[in-house]
N, CA, C and O atoms as a GROMACS GRO file, in nm:
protein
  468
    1UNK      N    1  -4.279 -12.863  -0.604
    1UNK     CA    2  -4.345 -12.823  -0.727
    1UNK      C    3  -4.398 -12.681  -0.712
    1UNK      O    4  -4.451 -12.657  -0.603
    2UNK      N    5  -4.392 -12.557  -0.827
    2UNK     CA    6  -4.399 -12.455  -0.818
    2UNK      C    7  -4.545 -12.481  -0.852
    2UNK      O    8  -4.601 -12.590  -0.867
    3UNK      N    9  -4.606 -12.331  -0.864
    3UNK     CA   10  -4.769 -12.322  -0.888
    3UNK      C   11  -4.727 -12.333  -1.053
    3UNK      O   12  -4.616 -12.322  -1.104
    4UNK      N   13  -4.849 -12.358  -1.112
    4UNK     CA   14  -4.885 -12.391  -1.237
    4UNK      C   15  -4.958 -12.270  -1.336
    4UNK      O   16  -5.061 -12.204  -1.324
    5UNK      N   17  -4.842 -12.277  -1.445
    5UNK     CA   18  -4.874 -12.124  -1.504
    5UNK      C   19  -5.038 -12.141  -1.529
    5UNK      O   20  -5.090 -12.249  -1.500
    6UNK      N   21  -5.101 -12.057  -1.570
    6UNK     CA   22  -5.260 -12.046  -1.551
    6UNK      C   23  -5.277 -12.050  -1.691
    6UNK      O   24  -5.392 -12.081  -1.720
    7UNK      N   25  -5.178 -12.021  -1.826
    7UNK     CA   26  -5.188 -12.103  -1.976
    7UNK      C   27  -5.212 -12.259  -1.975
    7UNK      O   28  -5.301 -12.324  -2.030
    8UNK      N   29  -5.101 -12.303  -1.890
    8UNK     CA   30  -5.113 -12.483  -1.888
    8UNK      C   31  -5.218 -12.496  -1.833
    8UNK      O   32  -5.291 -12.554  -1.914
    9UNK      N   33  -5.288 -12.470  -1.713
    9UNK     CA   34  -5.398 -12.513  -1.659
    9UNK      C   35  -5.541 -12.471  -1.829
    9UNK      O   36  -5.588 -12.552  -1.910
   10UNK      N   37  -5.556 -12.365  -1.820
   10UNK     CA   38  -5.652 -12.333  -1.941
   10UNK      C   39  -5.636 -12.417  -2.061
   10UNK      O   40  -5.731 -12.404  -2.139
   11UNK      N   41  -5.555 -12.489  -2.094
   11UNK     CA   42  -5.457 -12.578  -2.232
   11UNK      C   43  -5.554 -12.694  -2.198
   11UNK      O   44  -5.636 -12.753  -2.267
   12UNK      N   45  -5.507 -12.708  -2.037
   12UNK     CA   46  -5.612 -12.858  -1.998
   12UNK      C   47  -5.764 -12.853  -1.990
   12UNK      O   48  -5.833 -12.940  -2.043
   13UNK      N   49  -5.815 -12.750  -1.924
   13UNK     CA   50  -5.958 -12.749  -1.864
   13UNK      C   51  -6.044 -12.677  -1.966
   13UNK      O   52  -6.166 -12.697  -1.960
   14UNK      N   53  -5.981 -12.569  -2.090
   14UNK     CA   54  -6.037 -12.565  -2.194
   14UNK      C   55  -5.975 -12.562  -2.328
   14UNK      O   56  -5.989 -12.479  -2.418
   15UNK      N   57  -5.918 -12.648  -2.323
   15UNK     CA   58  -5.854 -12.696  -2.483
   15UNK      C   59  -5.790 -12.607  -2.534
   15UNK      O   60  -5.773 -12.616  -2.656
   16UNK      N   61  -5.731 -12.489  -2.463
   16UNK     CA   62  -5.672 -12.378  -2.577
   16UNK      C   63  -5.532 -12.471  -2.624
   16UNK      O   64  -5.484 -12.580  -2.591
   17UNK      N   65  -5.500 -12.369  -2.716
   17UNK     CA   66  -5.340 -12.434  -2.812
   17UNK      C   67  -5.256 -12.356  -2.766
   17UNK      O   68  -5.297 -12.253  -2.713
   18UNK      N   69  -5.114 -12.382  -2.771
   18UNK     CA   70  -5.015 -12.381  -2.783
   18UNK      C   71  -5.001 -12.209  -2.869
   18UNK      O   72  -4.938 -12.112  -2.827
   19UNK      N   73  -5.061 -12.217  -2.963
   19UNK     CA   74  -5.053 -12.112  -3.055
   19UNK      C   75  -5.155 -11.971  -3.016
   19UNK      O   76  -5.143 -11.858  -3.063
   20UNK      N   77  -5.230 -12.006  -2.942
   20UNK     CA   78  -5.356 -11.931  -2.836
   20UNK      C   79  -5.270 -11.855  -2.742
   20UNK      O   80  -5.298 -11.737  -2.721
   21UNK      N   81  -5.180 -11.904  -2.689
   21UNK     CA   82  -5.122 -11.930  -2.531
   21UNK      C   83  -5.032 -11.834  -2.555
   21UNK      O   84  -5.005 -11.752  -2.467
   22UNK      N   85  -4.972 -11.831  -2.680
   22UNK     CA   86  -4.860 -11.787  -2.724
   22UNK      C   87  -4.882 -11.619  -2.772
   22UNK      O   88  -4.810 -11.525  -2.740
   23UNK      N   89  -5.009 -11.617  -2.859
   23UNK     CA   90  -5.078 -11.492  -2.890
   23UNK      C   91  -5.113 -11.440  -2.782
   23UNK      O   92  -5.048 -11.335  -2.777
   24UNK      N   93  -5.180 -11.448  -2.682
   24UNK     CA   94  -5.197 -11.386  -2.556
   24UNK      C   95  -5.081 -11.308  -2.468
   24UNK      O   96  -5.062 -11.192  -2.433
   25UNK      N   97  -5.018 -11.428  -2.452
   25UNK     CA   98  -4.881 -11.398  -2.418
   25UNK      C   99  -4.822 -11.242  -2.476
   25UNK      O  100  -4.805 -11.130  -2.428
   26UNK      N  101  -4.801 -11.316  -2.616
   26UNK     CA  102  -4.741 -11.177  -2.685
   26UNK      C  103  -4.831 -11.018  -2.648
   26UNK      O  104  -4.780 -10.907  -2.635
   27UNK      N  105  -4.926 -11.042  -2.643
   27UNK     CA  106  -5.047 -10.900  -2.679
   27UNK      C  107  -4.969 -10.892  -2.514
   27UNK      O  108  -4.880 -10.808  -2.514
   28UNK      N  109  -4.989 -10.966  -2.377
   28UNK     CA  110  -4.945 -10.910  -2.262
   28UNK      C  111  -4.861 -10.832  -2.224
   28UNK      O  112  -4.849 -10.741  -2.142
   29UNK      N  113  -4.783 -10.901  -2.327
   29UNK     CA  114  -4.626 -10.820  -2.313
   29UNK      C  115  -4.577 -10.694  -2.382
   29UNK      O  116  -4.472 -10.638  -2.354
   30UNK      N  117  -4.694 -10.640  -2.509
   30UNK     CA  118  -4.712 -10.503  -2.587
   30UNK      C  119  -4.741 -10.445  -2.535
   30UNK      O  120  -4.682 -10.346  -2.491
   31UNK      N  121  -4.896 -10.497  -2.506
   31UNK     CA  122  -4.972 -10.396  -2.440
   31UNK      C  123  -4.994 -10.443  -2.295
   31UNK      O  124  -5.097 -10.378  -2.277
   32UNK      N  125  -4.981 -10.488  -2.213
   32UNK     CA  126  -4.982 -10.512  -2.061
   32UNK      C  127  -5.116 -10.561  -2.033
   32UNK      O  128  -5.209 -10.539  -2.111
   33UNK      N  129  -5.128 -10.619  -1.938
   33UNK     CA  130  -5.304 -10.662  -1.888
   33UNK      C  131  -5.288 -10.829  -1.827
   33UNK      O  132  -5.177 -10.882  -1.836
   34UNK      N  133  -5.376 -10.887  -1.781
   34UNK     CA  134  -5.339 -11.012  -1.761
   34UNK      C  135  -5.344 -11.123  -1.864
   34UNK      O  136  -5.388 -11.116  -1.978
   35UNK      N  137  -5.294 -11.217  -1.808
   35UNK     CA  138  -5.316 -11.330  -1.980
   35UNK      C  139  -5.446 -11.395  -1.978
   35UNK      O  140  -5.499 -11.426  -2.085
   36UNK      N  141  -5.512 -11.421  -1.850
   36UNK     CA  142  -5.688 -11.450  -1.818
   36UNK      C  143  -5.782 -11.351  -1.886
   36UNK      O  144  -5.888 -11.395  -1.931
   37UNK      N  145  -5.749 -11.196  -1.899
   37UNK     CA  146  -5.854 -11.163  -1.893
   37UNK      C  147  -5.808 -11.116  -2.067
   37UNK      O  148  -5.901 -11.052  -2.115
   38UNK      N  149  -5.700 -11.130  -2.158
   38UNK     CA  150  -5.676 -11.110  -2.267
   38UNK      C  151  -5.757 -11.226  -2.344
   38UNK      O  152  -5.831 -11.194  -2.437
   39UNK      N  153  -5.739 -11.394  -2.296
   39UNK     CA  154  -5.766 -11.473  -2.342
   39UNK      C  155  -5.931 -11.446  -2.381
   39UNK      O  156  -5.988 -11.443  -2.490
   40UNK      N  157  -5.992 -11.426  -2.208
   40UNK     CA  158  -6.148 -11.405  -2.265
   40UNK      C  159  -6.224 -11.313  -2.329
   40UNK      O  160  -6.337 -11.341  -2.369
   41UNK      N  161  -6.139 -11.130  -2.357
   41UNK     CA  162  -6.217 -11.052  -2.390
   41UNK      C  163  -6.121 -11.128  -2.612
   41UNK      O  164  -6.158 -11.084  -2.720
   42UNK      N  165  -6.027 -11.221  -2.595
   42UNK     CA  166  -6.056 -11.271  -2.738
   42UNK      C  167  -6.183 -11.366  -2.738
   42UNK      O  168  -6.211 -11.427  -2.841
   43UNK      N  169  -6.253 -11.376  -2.634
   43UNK     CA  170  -6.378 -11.499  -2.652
   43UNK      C  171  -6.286 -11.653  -2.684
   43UNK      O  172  -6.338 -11.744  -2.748
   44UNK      N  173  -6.172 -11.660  -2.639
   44UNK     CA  174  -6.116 -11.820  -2.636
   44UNK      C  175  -6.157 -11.888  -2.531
   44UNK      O  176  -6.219 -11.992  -2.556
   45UNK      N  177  -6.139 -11.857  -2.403
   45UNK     CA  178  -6.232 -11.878  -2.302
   45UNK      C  179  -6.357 -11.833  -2.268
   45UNK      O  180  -6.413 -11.731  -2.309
   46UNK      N  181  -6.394 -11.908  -2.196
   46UNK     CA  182  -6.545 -11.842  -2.103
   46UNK      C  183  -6.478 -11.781  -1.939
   46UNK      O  184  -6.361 -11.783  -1.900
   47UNK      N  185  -6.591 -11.734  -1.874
   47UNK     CA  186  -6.514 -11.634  -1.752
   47UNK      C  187  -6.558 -11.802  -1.592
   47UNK      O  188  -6.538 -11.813  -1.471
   48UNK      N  189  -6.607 -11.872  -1.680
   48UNK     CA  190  -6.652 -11.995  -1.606
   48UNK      C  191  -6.471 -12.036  -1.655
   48UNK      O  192  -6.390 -11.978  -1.582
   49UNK      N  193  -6.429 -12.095  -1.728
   49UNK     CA  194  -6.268 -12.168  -1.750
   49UNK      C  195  -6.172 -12.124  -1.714
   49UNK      O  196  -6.067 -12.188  -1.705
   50UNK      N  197  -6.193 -11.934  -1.669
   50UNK     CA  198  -6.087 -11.874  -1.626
   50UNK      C  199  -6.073 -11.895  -1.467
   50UNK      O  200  -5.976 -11.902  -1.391
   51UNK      N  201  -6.217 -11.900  -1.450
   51UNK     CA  202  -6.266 -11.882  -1.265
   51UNK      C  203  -6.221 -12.019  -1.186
   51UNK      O  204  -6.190 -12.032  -1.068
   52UNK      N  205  -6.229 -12.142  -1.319
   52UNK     CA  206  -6.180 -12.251  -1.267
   52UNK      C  207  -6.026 -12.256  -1.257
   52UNK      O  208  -5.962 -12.280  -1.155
   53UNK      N  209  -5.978 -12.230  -1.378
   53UNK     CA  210  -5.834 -12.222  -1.370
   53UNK      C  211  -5.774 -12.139  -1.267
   53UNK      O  212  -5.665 -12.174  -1.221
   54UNK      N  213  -5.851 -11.997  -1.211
   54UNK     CA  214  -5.759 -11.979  -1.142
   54UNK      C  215  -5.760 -12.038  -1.002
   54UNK      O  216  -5.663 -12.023  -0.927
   55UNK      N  217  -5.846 -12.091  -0.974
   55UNK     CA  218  -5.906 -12.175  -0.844
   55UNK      C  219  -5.815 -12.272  -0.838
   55UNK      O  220  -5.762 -12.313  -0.735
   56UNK      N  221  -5.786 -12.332  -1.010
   56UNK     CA  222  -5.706 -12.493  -0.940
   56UNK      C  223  -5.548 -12.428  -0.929
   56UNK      O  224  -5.464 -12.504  -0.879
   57UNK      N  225  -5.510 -12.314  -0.966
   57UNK     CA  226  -5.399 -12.261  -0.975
   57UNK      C  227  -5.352 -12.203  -0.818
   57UNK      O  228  -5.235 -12.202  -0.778
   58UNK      N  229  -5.454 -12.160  -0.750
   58UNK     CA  230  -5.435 -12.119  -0.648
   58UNK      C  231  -5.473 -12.200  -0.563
   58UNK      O  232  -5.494 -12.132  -0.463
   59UNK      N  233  -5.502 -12.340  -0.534
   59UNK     CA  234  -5.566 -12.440  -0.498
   59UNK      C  235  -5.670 -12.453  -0.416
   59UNK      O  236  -5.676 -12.524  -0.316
   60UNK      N  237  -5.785 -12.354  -0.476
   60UNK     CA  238  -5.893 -12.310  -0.369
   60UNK      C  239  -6.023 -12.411  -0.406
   60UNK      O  240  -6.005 -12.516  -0.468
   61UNK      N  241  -6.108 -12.383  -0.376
   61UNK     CA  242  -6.294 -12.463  -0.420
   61UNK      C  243  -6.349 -12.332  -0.540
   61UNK      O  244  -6.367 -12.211  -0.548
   62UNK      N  245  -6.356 -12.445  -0.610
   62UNK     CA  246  -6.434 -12.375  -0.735
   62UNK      C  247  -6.629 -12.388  -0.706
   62UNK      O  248  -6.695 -12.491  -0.699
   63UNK      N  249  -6.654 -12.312  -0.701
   63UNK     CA  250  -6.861 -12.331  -0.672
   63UNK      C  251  -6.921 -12.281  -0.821
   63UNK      O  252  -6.912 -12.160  -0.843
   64UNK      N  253  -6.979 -12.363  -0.921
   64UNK     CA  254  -7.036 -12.315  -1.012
   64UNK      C  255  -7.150 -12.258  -0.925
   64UNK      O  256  -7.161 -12.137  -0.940
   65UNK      N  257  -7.233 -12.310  -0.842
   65UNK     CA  258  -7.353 -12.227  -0.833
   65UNK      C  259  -7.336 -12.293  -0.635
   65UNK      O  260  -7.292 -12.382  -0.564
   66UNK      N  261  -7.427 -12.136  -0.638
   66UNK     CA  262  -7.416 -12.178  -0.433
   66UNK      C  263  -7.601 -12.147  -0.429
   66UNK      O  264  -7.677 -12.071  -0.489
   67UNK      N  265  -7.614 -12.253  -0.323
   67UNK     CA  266  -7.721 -12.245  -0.295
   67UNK      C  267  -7.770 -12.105  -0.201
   67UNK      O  268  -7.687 -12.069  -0.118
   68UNK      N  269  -7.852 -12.054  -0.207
   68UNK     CA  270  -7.884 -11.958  -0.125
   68UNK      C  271  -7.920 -11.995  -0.004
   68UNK      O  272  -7.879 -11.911   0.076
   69UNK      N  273  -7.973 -12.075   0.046
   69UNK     CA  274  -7.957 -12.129   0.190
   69UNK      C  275  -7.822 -12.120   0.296
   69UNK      O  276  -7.817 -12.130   0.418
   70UNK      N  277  -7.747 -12.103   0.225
   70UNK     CA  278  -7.655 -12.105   0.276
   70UNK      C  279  -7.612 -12.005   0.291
   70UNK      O  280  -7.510 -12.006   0.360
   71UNK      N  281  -7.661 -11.862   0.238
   71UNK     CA  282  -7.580 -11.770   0.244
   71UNK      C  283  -7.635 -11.709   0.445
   71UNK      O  284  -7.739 -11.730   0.508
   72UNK      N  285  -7.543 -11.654   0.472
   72UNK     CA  286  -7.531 -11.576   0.610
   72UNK      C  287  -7.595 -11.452   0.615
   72UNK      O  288  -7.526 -11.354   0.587
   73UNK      N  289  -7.720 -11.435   0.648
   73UNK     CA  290  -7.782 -11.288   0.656
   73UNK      C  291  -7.762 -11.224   0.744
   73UNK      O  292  -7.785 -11.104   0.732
   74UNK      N  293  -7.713 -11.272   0.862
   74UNK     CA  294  -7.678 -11.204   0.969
   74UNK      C  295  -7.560 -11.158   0.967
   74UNK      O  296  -7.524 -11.080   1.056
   75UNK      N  297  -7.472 -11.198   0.858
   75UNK     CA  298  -7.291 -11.103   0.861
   75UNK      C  299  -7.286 -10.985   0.808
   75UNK      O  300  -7.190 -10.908   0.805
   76UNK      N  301  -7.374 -10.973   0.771
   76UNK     CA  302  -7.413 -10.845   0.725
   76UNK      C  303  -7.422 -10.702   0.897
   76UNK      O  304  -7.392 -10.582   0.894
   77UNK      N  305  -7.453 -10.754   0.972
   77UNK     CA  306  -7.433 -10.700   1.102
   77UNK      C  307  -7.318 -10.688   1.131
   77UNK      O  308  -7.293 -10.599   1.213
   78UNK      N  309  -7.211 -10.765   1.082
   78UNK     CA  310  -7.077 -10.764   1.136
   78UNK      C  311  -7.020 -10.664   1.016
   78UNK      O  312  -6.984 -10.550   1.046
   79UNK      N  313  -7.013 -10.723   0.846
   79UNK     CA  314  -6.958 -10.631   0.790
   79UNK      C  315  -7.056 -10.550   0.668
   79UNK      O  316  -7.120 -10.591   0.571
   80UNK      N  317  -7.039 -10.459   0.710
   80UNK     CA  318  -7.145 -10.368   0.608
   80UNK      C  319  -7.182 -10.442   0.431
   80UNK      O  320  -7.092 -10.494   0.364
   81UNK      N  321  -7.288 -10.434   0.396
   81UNK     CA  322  -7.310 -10.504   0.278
   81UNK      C  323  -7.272 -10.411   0.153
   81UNK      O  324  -7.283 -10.472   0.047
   82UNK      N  325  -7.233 -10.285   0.140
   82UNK     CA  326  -7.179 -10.199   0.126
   82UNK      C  327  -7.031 -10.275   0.070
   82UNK      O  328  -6.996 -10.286  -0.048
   83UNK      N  329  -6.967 -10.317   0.179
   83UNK     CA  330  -6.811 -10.403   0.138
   83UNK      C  331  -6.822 -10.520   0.040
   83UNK      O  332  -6.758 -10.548  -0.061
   84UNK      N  333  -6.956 -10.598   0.122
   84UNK     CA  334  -6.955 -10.712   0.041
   84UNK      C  335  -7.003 -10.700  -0.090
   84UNK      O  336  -6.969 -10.780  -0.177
   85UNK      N  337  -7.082 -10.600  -0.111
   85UNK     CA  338  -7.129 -10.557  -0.304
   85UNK      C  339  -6.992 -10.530  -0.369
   85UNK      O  340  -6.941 -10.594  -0.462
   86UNK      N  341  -6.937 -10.418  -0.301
   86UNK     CA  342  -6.775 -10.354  -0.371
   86UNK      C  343  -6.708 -10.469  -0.431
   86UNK      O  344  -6.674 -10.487  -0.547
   87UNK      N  345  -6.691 -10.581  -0.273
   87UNK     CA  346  -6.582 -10.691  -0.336
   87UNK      C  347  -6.655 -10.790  -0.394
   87UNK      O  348  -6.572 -10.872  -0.432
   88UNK      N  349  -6.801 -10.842  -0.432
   88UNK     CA  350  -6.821 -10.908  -0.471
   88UNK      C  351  -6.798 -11.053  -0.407
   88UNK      O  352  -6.744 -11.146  -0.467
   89UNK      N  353  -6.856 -11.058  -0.260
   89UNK     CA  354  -6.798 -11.156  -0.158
   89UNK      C  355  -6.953 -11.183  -0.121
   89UNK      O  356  -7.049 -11.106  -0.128
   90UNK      N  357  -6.944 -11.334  -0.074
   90UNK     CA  358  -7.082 -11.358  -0.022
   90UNK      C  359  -7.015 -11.447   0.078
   90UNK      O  360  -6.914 -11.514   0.058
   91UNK      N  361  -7.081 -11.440   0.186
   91UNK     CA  362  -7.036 -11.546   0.328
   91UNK      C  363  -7.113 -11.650   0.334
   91UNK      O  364  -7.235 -11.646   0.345
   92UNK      N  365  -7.051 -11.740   0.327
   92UNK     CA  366  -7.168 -11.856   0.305
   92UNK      C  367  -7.189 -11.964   0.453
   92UNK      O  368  -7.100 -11.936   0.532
   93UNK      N  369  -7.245 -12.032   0.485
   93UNK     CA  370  -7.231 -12.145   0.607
   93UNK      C  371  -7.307 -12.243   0.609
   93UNK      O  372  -7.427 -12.240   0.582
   94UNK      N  373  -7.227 -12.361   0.647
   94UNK     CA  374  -7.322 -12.444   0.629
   94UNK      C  375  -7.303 -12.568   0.747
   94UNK      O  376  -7.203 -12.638   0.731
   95UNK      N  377  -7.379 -12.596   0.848
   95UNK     CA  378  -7.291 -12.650   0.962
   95UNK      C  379  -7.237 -12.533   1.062
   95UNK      O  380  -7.266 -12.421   1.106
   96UNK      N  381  -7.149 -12.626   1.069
   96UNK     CA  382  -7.024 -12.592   1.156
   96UNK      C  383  -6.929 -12.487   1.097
   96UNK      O  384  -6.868 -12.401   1.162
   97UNK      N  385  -6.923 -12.511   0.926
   97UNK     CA  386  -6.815 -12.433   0.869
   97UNK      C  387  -6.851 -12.324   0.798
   97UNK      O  388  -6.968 -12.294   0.818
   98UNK      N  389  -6.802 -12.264   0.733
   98UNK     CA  390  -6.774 -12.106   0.728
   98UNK      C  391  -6.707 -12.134   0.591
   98UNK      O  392  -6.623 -12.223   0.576
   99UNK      N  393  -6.748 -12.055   0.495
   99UNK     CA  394  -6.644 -12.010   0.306
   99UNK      C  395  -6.688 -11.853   0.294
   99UNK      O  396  -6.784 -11.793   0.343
  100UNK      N  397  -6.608 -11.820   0.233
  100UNK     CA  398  -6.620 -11.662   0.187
  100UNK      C  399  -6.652 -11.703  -0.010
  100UNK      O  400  -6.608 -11.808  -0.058
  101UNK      N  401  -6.710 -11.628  -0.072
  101UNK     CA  402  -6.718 -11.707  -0.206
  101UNK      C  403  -6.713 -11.544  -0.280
  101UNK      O  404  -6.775 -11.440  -0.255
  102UNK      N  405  -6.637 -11.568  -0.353
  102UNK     CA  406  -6.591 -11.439  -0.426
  102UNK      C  407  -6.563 -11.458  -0.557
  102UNK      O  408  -6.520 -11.563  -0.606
  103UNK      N  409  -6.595 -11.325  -0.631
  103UNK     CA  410  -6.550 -11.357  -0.801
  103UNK      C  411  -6.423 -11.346  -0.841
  103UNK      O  412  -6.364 -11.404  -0.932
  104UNK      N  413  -6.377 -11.247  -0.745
  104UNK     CA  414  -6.216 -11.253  -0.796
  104UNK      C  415  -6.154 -11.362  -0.694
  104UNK      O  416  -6.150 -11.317  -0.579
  105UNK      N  417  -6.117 -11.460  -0.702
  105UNK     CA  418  -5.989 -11.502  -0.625
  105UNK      C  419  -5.858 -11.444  -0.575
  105UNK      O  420  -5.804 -11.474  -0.468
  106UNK      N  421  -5.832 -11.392  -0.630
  106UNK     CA  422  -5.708 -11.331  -0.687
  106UNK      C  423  -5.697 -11.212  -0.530
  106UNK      O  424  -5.599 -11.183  -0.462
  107UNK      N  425  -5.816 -11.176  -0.522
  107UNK     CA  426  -5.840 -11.067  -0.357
  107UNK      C  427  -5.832 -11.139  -0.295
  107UNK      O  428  -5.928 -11.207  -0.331
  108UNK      N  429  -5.782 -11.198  -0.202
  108UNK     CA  430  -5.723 -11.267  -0.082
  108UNK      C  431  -5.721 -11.160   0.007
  108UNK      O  432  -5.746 -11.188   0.124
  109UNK      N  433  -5.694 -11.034  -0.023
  109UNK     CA  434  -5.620 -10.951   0.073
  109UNK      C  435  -5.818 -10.944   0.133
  109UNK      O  436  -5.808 -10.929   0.255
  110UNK      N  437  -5.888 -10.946   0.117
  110UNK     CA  438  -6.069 -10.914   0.123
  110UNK      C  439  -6.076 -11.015   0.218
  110UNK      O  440  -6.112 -10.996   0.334
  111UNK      N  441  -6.042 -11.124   0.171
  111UNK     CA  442  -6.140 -11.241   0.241
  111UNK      C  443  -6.030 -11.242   0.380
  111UNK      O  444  -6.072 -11.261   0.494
  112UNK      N  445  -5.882 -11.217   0.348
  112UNK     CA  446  -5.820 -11.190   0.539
  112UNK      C  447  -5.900 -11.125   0.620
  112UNK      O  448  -5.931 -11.138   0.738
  113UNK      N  449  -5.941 -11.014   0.493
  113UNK     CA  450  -6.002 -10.912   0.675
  113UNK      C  451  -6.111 -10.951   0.675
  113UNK      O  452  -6.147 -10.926   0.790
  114UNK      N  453  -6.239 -11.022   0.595
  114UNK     CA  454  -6.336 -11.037   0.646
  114UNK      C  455  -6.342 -11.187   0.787
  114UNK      O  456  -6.414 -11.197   0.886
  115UNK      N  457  -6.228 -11.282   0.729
  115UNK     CA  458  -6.148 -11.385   0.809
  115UNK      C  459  -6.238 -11.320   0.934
  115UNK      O  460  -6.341 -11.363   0.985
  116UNK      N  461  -6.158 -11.197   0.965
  116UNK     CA  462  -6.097 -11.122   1.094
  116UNK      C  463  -6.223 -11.093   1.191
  116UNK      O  464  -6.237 -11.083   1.313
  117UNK      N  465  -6.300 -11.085   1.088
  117UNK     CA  466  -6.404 -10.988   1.158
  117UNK      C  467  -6.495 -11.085   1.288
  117UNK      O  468  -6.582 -11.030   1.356
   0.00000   0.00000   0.00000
């Protein structure tokens, strides 16, 4: 099974139509831009339905809200907070384990190198 266009996912998780999906579409293909961020600056979505969709699209953890306890004050020693404002990345931990929590998903290429560090 291939990944799941990010219209069908939004169709499910916020009710858009068929006829929504389709208008977006079209404006993408005039004027260029993504179909996520066409949908919400029409206000059909919220940036909460897009953030989910693209999470279940890319099959990652969606966090409406993170506790601050959890965030890592000390990685900030490792990578300048400087990076983490730019990308909009917070290191989180809890335990044993380790998440990077970011607004864009879509930057993967961010959370490798912070992986790294």
């Amino acid at each position: 099974m291939g990944i799941k266009l990010l219209g069908e996912i939004l169709k499910e998780i916020a009710g858009l139509s068929e006829e929504a999906i389709e208008q977006a579409l079209l404006a993408q293909r005039t004027k260029g831009g993504k179909i996520g961020e066409i949908l919400l600056q029409r206000k059909l979505i919220s940036e909460q339905d897009l953030l989910k969709a693209l999470a279940i699209q890319m099959g990652i953890s969606f966090w409406e809200k993170i506790e601050i306890e959890g965030i890592d004050v000390n990685f900030v020693n490792k990578v300048p907070i400087q990076l983490l404002k730019k990308f909009k990345v917070v290191p989180i931990i809890k335990g044993n384990k380790a998440w990077i929590a970011m607004n864009d998903p879509a930057s993967l290429t961010i959370a490798d190198d912070i992986r790294n560090v």
